[in-house]
N, C-alpha and C positions, 0 to 999 in steps of 0.2 A: 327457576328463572329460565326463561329462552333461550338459547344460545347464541340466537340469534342478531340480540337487541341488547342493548343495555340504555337505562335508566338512571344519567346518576341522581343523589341523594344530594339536597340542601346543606345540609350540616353534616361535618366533622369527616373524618378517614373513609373511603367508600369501600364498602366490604361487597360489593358484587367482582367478581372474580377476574372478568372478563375486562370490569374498567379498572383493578387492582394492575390487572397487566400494563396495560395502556400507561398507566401513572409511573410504573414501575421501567417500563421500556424508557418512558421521558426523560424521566429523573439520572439515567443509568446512559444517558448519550446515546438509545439505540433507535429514538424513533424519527422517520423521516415524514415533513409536511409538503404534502403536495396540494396546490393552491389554484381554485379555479377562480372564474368571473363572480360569482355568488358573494365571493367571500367582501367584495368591491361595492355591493350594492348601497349600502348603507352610509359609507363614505360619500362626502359631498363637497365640492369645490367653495370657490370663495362669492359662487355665484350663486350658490345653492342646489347644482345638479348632481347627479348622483350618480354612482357606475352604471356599468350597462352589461347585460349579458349579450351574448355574441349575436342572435338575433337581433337584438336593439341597434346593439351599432349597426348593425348590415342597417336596418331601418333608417337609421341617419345619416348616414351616406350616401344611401339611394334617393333621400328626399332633398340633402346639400347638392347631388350630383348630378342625379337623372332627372329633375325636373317634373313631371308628370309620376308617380310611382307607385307600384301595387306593392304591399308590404307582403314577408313572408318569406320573400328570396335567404338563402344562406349566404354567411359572409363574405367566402370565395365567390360564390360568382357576382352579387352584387361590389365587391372591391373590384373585379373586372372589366365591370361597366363601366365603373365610374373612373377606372385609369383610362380607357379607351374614351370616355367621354372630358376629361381634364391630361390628368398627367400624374405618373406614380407620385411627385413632390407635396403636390397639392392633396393629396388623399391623405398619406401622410401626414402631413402637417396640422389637417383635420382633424385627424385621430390625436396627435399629438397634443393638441388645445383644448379638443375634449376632455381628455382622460388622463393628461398631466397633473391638473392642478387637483385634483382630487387628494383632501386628506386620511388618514388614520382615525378609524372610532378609536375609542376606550379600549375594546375587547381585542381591537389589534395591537394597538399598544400592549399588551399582555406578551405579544409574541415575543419581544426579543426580554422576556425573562425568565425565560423557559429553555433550556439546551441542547437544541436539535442536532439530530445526525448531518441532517440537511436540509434543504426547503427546496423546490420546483415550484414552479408554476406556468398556464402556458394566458397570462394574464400581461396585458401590452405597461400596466401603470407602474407607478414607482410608490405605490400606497405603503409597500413594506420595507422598502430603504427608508423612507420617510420615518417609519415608525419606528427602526433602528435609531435612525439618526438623532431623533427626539428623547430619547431613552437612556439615561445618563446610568443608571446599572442594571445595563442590560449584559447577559450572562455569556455573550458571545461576541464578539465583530461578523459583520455581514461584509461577503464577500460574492459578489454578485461574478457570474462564471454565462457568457455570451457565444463561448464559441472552446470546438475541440484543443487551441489551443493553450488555454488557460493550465498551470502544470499543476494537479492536484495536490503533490509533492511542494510546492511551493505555497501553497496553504499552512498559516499557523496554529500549535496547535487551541487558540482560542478565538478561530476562525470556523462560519461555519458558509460553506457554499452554497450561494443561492444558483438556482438553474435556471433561467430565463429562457424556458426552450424555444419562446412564438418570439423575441426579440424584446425592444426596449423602447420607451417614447421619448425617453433622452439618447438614442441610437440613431435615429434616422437617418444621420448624414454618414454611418460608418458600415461598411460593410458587416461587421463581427457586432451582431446586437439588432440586425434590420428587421422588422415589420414582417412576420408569415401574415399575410392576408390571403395570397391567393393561392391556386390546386398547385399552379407553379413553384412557389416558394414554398409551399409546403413542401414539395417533393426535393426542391433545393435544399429546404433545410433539415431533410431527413439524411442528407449528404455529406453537408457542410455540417452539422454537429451530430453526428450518429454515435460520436463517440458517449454524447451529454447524453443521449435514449440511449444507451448500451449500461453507460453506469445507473441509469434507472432501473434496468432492471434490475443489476447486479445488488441494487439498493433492497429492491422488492422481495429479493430472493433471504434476504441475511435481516434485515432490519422488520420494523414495525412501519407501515404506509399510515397515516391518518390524512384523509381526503378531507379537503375544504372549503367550500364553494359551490363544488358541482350535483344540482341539481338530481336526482334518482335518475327522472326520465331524460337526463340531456344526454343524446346521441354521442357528443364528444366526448364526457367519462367515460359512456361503454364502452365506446370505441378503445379508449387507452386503457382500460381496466382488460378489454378483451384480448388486445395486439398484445400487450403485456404475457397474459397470462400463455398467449398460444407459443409466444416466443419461447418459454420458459417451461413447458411440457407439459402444464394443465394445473391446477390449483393445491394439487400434493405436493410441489415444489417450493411452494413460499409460504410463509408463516401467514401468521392469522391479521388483515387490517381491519380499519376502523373508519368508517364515513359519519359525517354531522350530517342528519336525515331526519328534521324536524316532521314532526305528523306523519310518518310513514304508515304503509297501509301493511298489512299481513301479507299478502302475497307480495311484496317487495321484500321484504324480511328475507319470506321463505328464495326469491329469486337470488338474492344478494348473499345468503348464505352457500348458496351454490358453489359462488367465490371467493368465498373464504372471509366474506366482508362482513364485519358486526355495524350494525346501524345504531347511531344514537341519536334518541329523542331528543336534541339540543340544538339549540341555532347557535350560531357562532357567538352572539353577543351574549347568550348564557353560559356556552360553553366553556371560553379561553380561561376569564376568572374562576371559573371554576376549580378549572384544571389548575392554574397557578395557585389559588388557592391549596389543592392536594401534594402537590410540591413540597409546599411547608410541613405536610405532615409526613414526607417520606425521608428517609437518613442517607439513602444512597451518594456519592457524590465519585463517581468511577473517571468523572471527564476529569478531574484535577490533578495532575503531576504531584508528584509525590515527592520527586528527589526536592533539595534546597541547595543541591548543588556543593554541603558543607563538608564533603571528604575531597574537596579539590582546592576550596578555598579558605582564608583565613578564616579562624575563630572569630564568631561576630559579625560575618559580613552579612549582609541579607541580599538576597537577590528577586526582580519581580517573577511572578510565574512565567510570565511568558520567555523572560530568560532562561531559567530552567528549562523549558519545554522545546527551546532551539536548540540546545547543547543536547535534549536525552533524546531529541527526535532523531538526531545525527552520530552521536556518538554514545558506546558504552562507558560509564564510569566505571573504571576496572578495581577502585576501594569497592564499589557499592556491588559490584556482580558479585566480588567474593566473597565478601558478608555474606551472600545469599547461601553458600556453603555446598557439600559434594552434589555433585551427579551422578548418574547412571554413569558407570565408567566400562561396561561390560564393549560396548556401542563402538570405544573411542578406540581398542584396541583392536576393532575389527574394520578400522580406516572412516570410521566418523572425523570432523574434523574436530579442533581440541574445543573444548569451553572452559569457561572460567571455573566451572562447575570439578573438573575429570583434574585442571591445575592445582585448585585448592588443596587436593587430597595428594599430589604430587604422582599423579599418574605416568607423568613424562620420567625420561631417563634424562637426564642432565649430559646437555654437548659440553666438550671442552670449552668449545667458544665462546660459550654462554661468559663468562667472567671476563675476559678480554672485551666483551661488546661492553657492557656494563661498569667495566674500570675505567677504559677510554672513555666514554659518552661522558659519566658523572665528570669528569676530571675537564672535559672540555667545555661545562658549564661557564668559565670565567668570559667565553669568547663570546662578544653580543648578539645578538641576532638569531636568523634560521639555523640550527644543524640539521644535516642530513646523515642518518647513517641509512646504511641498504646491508641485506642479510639476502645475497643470490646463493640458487641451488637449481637441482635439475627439480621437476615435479615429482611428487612425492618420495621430497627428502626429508623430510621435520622440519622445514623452515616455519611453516604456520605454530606449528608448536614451540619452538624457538622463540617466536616472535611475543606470543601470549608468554613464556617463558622469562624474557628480560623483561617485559609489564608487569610481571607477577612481581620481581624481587625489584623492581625500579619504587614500585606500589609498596610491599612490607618492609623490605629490608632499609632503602635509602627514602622513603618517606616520600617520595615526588608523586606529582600532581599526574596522573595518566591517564586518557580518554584512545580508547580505539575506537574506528571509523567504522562505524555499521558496514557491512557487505552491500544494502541496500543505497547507500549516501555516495553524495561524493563531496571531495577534500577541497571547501571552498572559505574563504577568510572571513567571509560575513557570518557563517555558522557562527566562529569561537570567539567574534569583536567585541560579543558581546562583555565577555567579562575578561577580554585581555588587559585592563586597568585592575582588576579587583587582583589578579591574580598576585602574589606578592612572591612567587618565584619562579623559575624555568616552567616550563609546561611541556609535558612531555604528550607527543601523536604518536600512536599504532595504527600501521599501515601496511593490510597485506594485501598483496595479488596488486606491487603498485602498478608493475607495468600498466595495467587497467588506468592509472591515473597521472600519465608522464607529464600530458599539456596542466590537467589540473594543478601539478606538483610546481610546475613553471611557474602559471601564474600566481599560485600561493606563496611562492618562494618572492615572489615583485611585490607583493601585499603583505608583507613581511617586514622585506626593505624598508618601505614608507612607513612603516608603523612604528617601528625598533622595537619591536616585541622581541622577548626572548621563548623563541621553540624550538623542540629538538621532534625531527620527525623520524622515527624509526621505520625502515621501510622494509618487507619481504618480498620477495620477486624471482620468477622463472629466471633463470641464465640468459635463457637463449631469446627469450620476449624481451627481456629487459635490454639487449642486446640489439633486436631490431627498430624499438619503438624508443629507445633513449634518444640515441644519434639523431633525432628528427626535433628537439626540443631542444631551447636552450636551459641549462638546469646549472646554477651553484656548483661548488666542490663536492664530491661526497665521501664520505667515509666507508671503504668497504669491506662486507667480510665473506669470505668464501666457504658454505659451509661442505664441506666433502663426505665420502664413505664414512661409515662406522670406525672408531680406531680401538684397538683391543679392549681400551679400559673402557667406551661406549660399549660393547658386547658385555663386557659383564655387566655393565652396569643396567643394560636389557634386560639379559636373563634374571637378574635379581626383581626389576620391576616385575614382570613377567610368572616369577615367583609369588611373589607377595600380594598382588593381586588373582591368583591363583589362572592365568591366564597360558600357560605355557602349552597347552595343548601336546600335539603331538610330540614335544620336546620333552615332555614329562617322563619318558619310556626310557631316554637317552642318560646316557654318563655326562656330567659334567663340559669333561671335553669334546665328547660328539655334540652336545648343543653350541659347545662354541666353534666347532667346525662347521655345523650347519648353518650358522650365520654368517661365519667367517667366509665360506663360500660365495654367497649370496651379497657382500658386502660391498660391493660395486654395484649391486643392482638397487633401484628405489625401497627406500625404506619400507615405506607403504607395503611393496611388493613381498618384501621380504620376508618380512612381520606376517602374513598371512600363511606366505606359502611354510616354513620352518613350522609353524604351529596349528596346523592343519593337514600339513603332510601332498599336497600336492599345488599344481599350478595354479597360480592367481590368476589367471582368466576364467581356468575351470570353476575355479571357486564363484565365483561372481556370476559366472552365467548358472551354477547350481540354485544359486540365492534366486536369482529370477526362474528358473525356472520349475521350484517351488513354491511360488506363488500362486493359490489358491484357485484364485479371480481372475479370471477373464478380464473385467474392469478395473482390480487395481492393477494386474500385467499392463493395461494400457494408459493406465493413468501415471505409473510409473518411467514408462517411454516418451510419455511426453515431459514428466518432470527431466531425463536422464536428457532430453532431448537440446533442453534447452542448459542445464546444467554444466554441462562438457564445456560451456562456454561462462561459467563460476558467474551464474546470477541465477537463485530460485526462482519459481514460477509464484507468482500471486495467485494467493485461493479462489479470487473473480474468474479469471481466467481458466481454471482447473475446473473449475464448475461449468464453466462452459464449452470447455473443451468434452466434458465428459458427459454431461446433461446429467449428474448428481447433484439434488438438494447439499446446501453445507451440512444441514443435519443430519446427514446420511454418510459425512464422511469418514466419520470413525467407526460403523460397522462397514461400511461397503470397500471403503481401499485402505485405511487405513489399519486396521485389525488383519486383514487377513496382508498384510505387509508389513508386519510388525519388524522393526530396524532394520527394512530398506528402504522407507521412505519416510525424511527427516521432517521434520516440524518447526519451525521455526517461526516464535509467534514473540508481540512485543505489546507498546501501546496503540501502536497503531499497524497495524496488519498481520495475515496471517501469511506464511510464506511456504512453499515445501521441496525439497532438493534432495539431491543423493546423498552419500555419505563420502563423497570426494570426486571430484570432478574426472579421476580418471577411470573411478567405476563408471561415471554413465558415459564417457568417452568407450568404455568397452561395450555396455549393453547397449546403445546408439548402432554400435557396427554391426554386432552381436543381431537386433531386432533387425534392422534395415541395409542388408548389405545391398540393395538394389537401389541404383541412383534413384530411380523414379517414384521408387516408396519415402525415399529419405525426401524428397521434394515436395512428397504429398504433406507431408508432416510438418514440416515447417511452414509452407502456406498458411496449413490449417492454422499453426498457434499464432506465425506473422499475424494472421488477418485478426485475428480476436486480441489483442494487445494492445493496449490505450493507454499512448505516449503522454498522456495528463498522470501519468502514474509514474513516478520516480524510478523504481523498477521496472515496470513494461518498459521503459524507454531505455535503458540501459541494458535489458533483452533484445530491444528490438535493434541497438545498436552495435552488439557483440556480435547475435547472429547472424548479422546482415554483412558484417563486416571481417570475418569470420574467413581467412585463406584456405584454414585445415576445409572446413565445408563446401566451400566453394569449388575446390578444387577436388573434391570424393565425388562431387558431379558427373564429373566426367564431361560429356558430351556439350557441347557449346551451347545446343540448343534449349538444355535444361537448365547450361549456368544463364543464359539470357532469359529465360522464364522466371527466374528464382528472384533475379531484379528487377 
């Protein structure tokens, strides 16, 4: 077979290889449709007219507008005309009457049962909300996305975004959704949504494209198929698409191979059935949550998916991570942060504290409403671990309900409304690094109030943050506990973990009580710190700047700096962003930064994204100073990631918010002129 081409088969499972993938991308949530004028043709209003390719309309505009007119002009400059010969409303409203009432074929209607990544298109009609709207088990909700403001994060997960990149014919009177017609608004809207073309490509690079509508020879695919590919460093970068390319000739084939595109012999209205049809024959179903929510709620309850899907999109269920059983615990002792995975197996040393949080908490269950406890410490003290610590035995020992708060989320009442009726006892939140969430804690603590729900939010936090960023909020009572230095029976109780996980390093050499002297020593300084240097034998900085600076790569050294970059400020970097930061395909990530940076730089992947960060925010806090002691380097660096960040991302936005607002940085500036650049 070609490689170039594919053919599918009438009947039954298609065993050519090429549209095996395509079926298989669909089936498994990974393929994105992007939708031109073509696909519109065959749809017909209530009048009987039919779409029109972007020629055409230029044609009917010019002969509604201009009076007298020679056909052939392109859309742009005949929309031009005819604003300067009427008025932007009136052009508009043209187009809007035209290509409003236009319905859905059959084979569109196929669309919304099928489970896309996402859909684009740069196509003015409402032909495929239409066909959602009509489609009573359709596999998805349409979620039409007009403008960079739209927060991708606020997408559910049985939601799929459409991209309206040219605007909307139900938009006309609103700025967010307007009519690209001319050079102008094109260039406006390369502005005003560059974020919606940025996530295309990001699409381009990771997913499956199937093109639809756009014609082989029409100038505007190539165009976007070309600007795409240049933006993105040539066609080794992105995975293999797929165009509907009815009758194609052989030297099309061979051109469109070029980039990376497979042509199939199919027009849309043999196509879509088709494909749905293969659907049925494949078992994948990767988009469906999984959890049922049943380690938090009573026996018997049932909950709908998309309930599920809000609660795992935002929070871990800490019954169901531990199920999941040990991890790699080698990682955790060398200042990873703790997982549920390194808790299972009891990796931590047990604080005193730990039973005084957990005797008061349980005991304060009778009183109604919000509790607050808070667990301050200085930075790396083990409060993170502490924290997952009372989760752990809140979860096995006393049976309670526990959810901790993704790193990437934040603590909002609508997340858990969902099932605060089902729930049939206290409900316990894990909360670390609150400070990060004082105003959120507010207003969940008012959302609370008005509900009479019963939660007890457990919370971990810097001293000296929670210090500055409290007093600015009004917040309930809290419950607090101080956690301090190691105290002698914490030092044994080290070195035994430390033993037993065979982890003792340089302490291995020592008597007994020279290991507890070593510690003992060191027992006012960060745990974190301490725990390295005793079993390693020398300074924690040195240690850390050794780890980078046996790293391999050129490109994971930098890819690293920019993960440390943003990290120091306890939010990973998203793999979009890293990929473009770095100009690495994702399929390249694991031999090119990842292998040769084996546990320096963490991974943190879910159902919905991929993430990747240091192993404690005050490692890339040192390699940040470490890589960039010079104001104007460290300024370059941030720009760079600032500007590649797209705040429709739950995460970018919460990066772009830390760093931006960020004293410690601002003030390593130095110079006035670079802190007013920097803003």
């Amino acid at each position: 077979m070609d490689p170039a081409s594919s053919t599918p088969s009438a009947d039954g499972a298609t065993t050519d290889p090429l549209l095996r993938r395509l079926v298989s991308q669909v089936t498994s949530r990974r393929c994105v449709l992007f939708i031109g004028a073509g696909l519109s043709l065959e749809c017909r209003d209530a009048d009987g007219r039919t779409g029109l390719l972007a020629g055409d309309l230029a044609d009917e505009i010019g002969h509604k507008f201009l009076g007298p007119y020679k056909p052939g002009r392109s859309l742009a400059a005949v929309a031009d005309f005819a604003i300067s010969a009427s008025s932007r409303p009136e052009v508009d409203q043209f187009i809007q009457e035209r290509l409003g009432g236009l319905q859905p074929t059959p084979s569109i209607l196929k669309l919304p049962l099928m489970p896309w990544k996402g859909i684009y298109t740069t196509n003015y009609d409402c032909v495929i909300e239409k066909a959602y709207a009509e489609t009573k088990d359709r596999a998805l909700e349409l979620h039409p996305v007009y403008t960079n403001r739209t927060l991708i994060s606020s997408l559910k997960s049985n939601e799929v975004p459409f991209y309206k990149l040219h605007g909307c014919v139900t938009r006309i009177d609103y700025d967010e959704g307007t009519l690209v017609l001319t050079g102008q608004d094109l260039a406006k809207a390369r502005t005003l949504r560059r974020r919606l073309f940025s996530r295309l490509q990001e699409d381009m690079t990771e997913y499956t494209i199937l093109y639809a509508g756009y014609a082989r020879q029409d100038p505007h695919f190539e165009e976007i198929v070309g600007e795409l590919l240049e933006e993105l460093g040539g066609v080794t970068n992105v995975p293999r698409s797929y165009a509907l390319a009815p009758g194609f000739e052989p030297y099309e084939q061979a051109h469109w191979e070029t980039k990376k595109v497979t042509l199939i012999d199919m027009t849309a209205e043999q196509f879509f059935p088709w494909l749905y049809d293969q659907l049925s024959y494949a078992t994948s179903s990767s988009h469906i949550v999984q959890s049922n929510l049943s380690a938090i709620l009573p026996a018997g309850t049932t909950v709908a998916p998309e309930t599920a899907a809000i609660i795992c999109r935002h929070y871990e269920i800490v019954s169901e991570e531990l199920s999941k059983g040990a991890s790699d615990f080698i990682d955790f002792f060398k200042g990873d942060q703790p997982s549920w995975g390194t808790m299972s197996v009891g990796c931590d040393m047990r604080r005193q504290i730990t039973d005084d949080i957990l005797l008061e908490t349980v005991q304060n269950e009778a009183i109604k409403g919000l509790q607050i406890v808070l667990i301050r410490a200085e930075a790396g003290s083990g409060k993170s671990t502490l924290l997952r610590r009372v989760g752990v035995d809140l979860t096995i020992q006393w049976e309670k309900p526990v959810l901790f708060l993704r790193h990437s989320s934040r603590l909002q009442f609508e997340s858990i409304e969902p099932i605060l009726r089902l729930v049939n006892q206290r409900l316990y939140i894990l909360l670390d690094n609150a400070s990060d969430h004082v105003w959120e804690l507010s207003e969940f603590a008012a959302r609370i109030r008005r509900s009479a729900a019963n939660i007890t939010v457990i919370a971990a936090a810097r001293a000296n943050e929670w210090a500055d960023r409290a007093v600015q909020v009004p917040l309930p009572e809290l419950q607090t506990y101080d956690l301090g230095p190691l105290t002698e029976g914490e030092i044994n109780g080290l070195l035994a973990k430390l033993q037993q996980f065979g982890q003792l390093g340089a302490l291995a050499a020592m008597q007994p009580d020279e290991q507890r002297r070593a510690l003992r020593d060191r027992a006012e300084r960060q745990l974190l710190v301490a725990l390295r240097e005793v079993t390693e034998g020398k300074g924690f900085e040195d240690i850390i700047r050794d780890e980078y600076n046996t790293i391999p790569s050129e490109e994971a050294i930098n890819a690293y700096l920019y993960i440390c970059a943003v990290y120091q400020s306890r939010v990973a970097l998203r793999a979009g962003v890293l990929r473009r930061l770095t100009d690495i395909p994702f399929d390249e990530f694991s031999d090119r930064l990842l292998r040769p940076s084996d546990r320096v730089i963490v991974v943190d992947e879910d159902d919905y994204g991929v993430r990747y960060r240091a192993r404690h925010p005050i490692i890339a806090q040192i390699i940040t100073q470490y890589r960039l002691p010079d104001a104007r380097d460290r300024l370059r660096v941030y720009e760079g990631i600032l500007r590649l960040l797209d705040i429709g991302f739950e995460e970018d936005q919460m990066a772009f918010r830390r760093v931006s607002r960020s004293r410690n940085l601002v003030s390593s500036l130095g110079l006035q002129d670079l802190k007013n650049r920097f803003y």
